[in-house]
PyMOL Python script that loads the backbone (N, CA, C, O; Angstrom):
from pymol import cmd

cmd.read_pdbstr("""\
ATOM      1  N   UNK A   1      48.593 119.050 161.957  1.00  0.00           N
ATOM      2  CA  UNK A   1      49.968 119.247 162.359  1.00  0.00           C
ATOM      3  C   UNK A   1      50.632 117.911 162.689  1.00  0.00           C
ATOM      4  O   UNK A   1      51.861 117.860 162.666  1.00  0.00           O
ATOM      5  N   UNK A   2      49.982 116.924 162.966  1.00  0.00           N
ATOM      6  CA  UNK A   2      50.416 115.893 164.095  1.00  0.00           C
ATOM      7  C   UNK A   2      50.824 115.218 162.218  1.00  0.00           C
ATOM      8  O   UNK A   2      51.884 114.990 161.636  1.00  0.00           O
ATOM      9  N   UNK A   3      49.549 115.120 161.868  1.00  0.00           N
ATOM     10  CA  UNK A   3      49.777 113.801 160.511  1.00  0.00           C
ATOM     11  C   UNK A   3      51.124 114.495 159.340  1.00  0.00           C
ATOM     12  O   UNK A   3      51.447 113.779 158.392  1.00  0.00           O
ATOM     13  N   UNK A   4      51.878 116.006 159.533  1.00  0.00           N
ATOM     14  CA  UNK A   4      52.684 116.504 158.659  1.00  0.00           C
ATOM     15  C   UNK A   4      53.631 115.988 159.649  1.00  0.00           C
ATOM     16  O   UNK A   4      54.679 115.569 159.158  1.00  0.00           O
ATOM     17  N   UNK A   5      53.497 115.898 161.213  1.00  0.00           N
ATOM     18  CA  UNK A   5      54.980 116.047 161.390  1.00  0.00           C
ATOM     19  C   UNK A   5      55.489 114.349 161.279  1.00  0.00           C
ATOM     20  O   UNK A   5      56.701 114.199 161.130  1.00  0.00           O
ATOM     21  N   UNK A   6      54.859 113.415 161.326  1.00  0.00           N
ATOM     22  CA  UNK A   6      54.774 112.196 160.993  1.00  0.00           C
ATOM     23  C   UNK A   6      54.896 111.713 159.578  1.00  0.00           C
ATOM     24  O   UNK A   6      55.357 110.600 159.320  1.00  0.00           O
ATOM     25  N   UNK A   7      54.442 112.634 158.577  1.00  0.00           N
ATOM     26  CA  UNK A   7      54.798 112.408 157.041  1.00  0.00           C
ATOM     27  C   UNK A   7      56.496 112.801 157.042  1.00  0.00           C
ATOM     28  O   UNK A   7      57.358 112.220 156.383  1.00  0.00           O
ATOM     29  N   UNK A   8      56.700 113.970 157.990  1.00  0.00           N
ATOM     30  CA  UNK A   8      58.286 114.240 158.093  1.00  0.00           C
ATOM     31  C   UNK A   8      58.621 113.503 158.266  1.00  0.00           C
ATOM     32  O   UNK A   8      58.977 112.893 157.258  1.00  0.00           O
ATOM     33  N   UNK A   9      58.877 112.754 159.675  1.00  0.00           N
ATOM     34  CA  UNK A   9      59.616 111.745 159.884  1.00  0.00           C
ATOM     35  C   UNK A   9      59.668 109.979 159.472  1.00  0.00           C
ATOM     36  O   UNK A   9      60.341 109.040 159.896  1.00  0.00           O
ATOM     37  N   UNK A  10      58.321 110.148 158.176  1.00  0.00           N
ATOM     38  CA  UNK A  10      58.557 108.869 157.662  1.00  0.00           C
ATOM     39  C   UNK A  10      59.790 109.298 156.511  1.00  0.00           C
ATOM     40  O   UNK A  10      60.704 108.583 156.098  1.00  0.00           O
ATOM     41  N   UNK A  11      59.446 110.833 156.128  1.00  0.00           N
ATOM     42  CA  UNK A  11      60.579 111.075 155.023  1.00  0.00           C
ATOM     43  C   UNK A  11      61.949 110.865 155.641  1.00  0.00           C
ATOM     44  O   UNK A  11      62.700 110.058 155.096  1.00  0.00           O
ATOM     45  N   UNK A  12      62.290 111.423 156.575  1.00  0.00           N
ATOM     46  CA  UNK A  12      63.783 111.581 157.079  1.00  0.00           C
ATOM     47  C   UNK A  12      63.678 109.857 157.308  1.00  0.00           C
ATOM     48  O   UNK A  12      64.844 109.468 157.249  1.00  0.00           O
ATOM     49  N   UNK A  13      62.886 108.824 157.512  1.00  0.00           N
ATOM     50  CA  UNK A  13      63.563 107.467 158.172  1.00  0.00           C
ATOM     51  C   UNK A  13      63.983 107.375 156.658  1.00  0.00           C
ATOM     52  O   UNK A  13      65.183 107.469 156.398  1.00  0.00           O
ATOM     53  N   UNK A  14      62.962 107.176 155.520  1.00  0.00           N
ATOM     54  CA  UNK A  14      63.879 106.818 154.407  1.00  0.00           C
ATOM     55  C   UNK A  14      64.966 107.498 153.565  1.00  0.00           C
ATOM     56  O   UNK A  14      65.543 107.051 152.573  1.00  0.00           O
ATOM     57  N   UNK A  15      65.105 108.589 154.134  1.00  0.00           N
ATOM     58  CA  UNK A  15      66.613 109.472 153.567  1.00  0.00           C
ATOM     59  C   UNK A  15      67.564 108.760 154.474  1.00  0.00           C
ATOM     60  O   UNK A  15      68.521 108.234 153.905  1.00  0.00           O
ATOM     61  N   UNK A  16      67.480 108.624 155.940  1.00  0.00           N
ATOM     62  CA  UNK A  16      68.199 107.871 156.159  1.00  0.00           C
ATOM     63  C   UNK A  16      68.963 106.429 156.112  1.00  0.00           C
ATOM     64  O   UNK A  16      70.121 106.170 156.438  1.00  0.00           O
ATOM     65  N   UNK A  17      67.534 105.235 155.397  1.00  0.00           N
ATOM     66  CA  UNK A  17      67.743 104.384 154.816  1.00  0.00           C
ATOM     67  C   UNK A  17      68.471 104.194 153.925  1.00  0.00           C
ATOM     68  O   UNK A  17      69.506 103.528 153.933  1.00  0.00           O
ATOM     69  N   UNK A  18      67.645 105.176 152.457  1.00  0.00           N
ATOM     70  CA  UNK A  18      68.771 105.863 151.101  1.00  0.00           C
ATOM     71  C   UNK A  18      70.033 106.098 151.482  1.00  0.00           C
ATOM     72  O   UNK A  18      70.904 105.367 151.011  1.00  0.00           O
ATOM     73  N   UNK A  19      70.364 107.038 152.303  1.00  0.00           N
ATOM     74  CA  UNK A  19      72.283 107.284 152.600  1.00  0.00           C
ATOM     75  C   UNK A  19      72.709 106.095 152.473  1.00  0.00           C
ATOM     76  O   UNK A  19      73.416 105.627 151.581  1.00  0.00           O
ATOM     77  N   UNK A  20      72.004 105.307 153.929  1.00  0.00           N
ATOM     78  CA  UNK A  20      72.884 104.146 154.094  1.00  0.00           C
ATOM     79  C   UNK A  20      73.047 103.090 152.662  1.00  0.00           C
ATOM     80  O   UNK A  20      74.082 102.743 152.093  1.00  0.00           O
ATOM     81  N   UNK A  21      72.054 102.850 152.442  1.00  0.00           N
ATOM     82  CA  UNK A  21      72.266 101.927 150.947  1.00  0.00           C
ATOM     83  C   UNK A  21      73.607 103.028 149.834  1.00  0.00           C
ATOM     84  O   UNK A  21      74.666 102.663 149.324  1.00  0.00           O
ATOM     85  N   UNK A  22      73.010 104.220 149.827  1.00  0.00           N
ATOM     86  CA  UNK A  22      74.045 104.552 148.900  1.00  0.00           C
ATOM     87  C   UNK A  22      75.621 104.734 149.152  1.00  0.00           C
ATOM     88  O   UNK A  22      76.449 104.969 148.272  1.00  0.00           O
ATOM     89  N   UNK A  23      75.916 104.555 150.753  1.00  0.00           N
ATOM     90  CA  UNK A  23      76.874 104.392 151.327  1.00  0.00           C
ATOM     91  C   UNK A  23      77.402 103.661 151.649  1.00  0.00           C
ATOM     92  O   UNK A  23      78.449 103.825 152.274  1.00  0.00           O
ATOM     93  N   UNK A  24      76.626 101.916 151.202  1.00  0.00           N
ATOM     94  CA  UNK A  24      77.436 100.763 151.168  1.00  0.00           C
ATOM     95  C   UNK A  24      78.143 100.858 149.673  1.00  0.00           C
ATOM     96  O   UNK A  24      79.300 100.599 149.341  1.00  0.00           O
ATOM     97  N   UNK A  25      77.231 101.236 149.042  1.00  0.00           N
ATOM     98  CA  UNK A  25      77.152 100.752 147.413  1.00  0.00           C
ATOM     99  C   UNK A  25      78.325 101.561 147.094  1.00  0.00           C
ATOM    100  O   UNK A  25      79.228 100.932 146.543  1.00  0.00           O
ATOM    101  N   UNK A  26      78.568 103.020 147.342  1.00  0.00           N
ATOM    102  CA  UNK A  26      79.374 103.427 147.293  1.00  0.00           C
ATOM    103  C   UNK A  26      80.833 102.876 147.065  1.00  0.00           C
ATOM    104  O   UNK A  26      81.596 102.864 146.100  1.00  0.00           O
ATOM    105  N   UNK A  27      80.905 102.357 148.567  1.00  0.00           N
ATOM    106  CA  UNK A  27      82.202 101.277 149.095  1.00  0.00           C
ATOM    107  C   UNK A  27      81.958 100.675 148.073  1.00  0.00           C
ATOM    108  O   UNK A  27      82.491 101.345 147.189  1.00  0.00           O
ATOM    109  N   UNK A  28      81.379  99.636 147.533  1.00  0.00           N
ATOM    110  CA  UNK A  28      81.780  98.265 146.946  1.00  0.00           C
ATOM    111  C   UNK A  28      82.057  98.986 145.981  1.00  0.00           C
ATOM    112  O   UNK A  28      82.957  98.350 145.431  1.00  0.00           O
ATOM    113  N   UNK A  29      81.800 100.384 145.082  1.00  0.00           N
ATOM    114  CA  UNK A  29      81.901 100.686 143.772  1.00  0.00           C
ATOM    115  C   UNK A  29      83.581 101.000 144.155  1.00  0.00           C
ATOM    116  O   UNK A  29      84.460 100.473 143.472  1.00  0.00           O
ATOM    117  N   UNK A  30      83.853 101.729 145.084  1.00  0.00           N
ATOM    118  CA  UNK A  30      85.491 102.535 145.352  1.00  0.00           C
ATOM    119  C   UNK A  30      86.274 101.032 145.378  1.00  0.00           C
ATOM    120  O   UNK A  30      87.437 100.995 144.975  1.00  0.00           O
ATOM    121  N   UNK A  31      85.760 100.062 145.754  1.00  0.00           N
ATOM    122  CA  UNK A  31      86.313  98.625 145.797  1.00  0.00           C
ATOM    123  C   UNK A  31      86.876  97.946 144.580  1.00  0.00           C
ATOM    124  O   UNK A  31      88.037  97.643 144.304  1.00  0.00           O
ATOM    125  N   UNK A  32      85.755  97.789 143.930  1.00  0.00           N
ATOM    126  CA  UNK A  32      86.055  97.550 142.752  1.00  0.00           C
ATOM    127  C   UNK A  32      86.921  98.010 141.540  1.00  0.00           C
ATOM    128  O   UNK A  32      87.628  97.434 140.713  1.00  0.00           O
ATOM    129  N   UNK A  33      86.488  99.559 141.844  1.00  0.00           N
ATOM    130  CA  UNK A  33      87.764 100.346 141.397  1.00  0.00           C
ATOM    131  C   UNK A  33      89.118 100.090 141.342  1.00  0.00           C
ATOM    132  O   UNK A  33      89.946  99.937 140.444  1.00  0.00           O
ATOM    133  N   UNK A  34      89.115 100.085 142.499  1.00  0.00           N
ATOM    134  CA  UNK A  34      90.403  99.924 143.562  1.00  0.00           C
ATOM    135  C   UNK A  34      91.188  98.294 142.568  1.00  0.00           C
ATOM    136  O   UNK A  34      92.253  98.186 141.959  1.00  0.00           O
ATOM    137  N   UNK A  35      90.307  97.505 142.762  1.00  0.00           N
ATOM    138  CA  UNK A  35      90.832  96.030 142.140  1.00  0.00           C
ATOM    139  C   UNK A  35      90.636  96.090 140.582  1.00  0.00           C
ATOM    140  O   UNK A  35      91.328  95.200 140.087  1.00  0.00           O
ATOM    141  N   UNK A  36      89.946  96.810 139.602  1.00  0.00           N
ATOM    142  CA  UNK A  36      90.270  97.226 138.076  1.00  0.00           C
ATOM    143  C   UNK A  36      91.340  97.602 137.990  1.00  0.00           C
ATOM    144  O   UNK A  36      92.286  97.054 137.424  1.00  0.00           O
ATOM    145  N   UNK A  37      91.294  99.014 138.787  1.00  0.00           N
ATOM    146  CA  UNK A  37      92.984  99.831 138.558  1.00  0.00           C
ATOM    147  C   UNK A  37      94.007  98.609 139.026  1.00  0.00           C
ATOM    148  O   UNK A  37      94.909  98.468 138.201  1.00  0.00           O
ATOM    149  N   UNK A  38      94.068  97.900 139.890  1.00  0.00           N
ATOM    150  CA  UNK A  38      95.170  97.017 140.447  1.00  0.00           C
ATOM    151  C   UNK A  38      95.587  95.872 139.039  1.00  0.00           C
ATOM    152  O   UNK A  38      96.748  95.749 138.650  1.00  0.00           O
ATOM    153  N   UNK A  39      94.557  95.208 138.492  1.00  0.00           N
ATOM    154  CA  UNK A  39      94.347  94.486 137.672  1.00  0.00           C
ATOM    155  C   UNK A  39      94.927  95.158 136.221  1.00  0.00           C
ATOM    156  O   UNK A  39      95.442  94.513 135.307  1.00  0.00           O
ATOM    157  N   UNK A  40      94.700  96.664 136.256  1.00  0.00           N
ATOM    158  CA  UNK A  40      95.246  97.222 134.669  1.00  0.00           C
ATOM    159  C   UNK A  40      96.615  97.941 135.097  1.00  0.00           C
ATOM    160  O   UNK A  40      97.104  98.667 134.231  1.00  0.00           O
ATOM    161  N   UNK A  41      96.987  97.885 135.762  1.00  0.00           N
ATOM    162  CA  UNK A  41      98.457  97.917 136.425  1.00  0.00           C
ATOM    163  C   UNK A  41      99.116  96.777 136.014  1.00  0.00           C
ATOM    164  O   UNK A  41      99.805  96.673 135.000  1.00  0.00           O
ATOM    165  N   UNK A  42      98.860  95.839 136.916  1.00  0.00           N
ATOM    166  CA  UNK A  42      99.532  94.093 136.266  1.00  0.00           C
ATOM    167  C   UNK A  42      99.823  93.762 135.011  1.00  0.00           C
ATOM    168  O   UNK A  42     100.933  93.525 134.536  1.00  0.00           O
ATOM    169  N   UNK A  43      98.292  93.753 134.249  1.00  0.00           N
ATOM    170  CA  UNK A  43      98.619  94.060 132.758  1.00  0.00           C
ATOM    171  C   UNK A  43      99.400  94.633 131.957  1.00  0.00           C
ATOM    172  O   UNK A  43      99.997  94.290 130.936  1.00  0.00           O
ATOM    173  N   UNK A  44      99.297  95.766 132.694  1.00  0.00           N
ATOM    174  CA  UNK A  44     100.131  97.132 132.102  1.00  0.00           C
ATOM    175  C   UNK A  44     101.480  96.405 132.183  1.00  0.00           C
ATOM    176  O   UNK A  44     102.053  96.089 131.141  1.00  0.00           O
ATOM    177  N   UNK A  45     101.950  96.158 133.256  1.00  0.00           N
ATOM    178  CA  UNK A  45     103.588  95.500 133.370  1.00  0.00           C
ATOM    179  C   UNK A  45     103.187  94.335 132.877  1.00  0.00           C
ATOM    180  O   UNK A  45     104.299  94.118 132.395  1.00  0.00           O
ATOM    181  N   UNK A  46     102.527  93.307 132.543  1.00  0.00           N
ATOM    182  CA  UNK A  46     102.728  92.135 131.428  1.00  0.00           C
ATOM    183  C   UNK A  46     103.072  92.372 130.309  1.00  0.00           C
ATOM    184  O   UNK A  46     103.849  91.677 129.654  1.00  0.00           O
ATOM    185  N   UNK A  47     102.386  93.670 129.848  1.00  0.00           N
ATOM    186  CA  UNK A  47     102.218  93.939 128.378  1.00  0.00           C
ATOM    187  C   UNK A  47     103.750  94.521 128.315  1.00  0.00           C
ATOM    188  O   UNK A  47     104.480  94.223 127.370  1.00  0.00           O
ATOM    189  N   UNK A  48     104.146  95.285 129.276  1.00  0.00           N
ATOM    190  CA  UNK A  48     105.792  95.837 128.560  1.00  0.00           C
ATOM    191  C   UNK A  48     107.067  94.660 128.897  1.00  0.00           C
ATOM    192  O   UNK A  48     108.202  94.894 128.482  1.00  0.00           O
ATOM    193  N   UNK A  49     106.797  93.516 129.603  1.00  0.00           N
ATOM    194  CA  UNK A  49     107.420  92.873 129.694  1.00  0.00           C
ATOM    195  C   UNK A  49     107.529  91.973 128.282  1.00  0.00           C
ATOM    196  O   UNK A  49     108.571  91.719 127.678  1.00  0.00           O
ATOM    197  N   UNK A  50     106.074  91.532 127.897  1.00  0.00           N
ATOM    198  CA  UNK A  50     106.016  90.940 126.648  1.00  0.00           C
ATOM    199  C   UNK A  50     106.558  92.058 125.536  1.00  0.00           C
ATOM    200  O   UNK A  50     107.270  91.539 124.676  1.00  0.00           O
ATOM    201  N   UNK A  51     106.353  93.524 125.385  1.00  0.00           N
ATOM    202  CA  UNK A  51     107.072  94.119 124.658  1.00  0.00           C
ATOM    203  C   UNK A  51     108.599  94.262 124.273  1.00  0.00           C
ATOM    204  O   UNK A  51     109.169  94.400 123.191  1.00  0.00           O
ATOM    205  N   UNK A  52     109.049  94.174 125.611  1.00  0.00           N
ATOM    206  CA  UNK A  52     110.724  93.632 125.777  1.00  0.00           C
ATOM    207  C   UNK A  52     110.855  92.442 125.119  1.00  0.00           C
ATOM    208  O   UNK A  52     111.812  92.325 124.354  1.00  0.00           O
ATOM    209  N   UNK A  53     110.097  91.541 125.257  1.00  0.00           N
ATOM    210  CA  UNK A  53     111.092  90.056 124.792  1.00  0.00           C
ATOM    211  C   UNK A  53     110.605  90.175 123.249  1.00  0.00           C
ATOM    212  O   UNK A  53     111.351  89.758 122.362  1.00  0.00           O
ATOM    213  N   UNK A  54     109.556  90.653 122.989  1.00  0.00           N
ATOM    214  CA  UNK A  54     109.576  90.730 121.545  1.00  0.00           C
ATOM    215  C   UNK A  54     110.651  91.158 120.848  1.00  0.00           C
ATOM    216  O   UNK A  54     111.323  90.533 120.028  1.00  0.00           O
ATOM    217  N   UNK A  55     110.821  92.778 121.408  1.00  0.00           N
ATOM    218  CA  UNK A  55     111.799  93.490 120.553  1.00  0.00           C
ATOM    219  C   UNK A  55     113.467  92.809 120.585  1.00  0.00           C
ATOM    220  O   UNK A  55     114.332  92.777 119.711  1.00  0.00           O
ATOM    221  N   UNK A  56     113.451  92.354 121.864  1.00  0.00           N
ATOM    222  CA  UNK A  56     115.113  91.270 122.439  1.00  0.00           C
ATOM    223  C   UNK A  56     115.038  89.996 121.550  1.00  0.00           C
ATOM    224  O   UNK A  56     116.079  89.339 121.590  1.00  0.00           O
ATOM    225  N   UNK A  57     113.848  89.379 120.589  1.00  0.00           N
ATOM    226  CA  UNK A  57     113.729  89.014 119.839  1.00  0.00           C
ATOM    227  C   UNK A  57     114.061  88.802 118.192  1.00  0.00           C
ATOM    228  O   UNK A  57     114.647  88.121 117.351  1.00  0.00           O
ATOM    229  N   UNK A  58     113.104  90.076 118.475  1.00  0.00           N
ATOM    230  CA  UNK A  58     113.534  90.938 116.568  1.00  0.00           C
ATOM    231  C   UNK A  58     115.162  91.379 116.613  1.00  0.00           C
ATOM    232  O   UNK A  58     115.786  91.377 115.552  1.00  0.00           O
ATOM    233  N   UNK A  59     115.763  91.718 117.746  1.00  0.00           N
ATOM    234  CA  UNK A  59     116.767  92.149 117.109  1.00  0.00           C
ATOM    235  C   UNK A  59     117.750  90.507 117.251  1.00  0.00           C
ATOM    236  O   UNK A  59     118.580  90.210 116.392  1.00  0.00           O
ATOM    237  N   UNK A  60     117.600  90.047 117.870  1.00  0.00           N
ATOM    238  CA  UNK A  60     118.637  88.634 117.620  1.00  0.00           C
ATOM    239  C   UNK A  60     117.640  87.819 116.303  1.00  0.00           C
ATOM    240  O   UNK A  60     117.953  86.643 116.118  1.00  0.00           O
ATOM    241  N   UNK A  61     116.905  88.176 115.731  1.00  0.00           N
ATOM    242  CA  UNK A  61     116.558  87.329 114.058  1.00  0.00           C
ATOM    243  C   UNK A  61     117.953  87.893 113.032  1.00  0.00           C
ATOM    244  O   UNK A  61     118.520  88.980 112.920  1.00  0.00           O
ATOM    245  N   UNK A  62     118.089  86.893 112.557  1.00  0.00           N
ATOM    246  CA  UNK A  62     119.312  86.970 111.537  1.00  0.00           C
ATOM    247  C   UNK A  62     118.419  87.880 110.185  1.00  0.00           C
ATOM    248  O   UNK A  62     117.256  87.712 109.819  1.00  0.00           O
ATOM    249  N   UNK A  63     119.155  88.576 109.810  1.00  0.00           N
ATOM    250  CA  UNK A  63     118.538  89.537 108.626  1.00  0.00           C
ATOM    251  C   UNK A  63     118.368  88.626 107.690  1.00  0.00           C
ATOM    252  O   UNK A  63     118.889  87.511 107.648  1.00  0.00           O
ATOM    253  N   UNK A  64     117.310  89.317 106.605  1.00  0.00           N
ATOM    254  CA  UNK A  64     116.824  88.407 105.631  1.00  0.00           C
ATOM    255  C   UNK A  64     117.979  88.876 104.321  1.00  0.00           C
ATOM    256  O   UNK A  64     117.995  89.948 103.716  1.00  0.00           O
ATOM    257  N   UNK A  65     118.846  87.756 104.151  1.00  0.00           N
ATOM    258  CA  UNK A  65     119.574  87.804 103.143  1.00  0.00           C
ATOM    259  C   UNK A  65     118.937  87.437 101.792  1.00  0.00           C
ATOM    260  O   UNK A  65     118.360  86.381 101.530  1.00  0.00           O
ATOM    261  N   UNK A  66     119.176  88.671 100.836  1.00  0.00           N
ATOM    262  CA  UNK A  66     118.530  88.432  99.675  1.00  0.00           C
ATOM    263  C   UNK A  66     119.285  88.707  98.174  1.00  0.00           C
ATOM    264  O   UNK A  66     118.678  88.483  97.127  1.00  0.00           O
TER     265      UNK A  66
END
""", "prot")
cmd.dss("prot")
cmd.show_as("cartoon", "prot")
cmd.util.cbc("prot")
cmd.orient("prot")
């Protein structure tokens, strides 16, 4: 009885270890997230800004006279 209830509580110390690791890791993953999405946002508005000056572009080119 004594050596099961001691195999228990070596199990529960490392479930409790496990949480914690998977509960930092967690964070840094929601983190990172967090700064991808921020990063493909930015982009996102680079890319339609560069889409604007293109097209504010094409239309001031003088047509191709032929």
């Amino acid at each position: 009885m004594e050596n099961q209830l001691h195999a228990l509580e070596t199990k529960l110390a490392q479930l409790i270890s496990i949480s914690g690791q998977l509960r930092a890791e967690n964070l840094k993953l929601r983190q990172e997230l967090a700064q991808a999405q921020s990063t493909n946002r930015q982009l996102g508005d680079k890319m339609d800004i560069a889409k604007l000056r293109l097209e504010k572009l094409l239309v001031n080119l003088p047509e191709d006279v032929a």
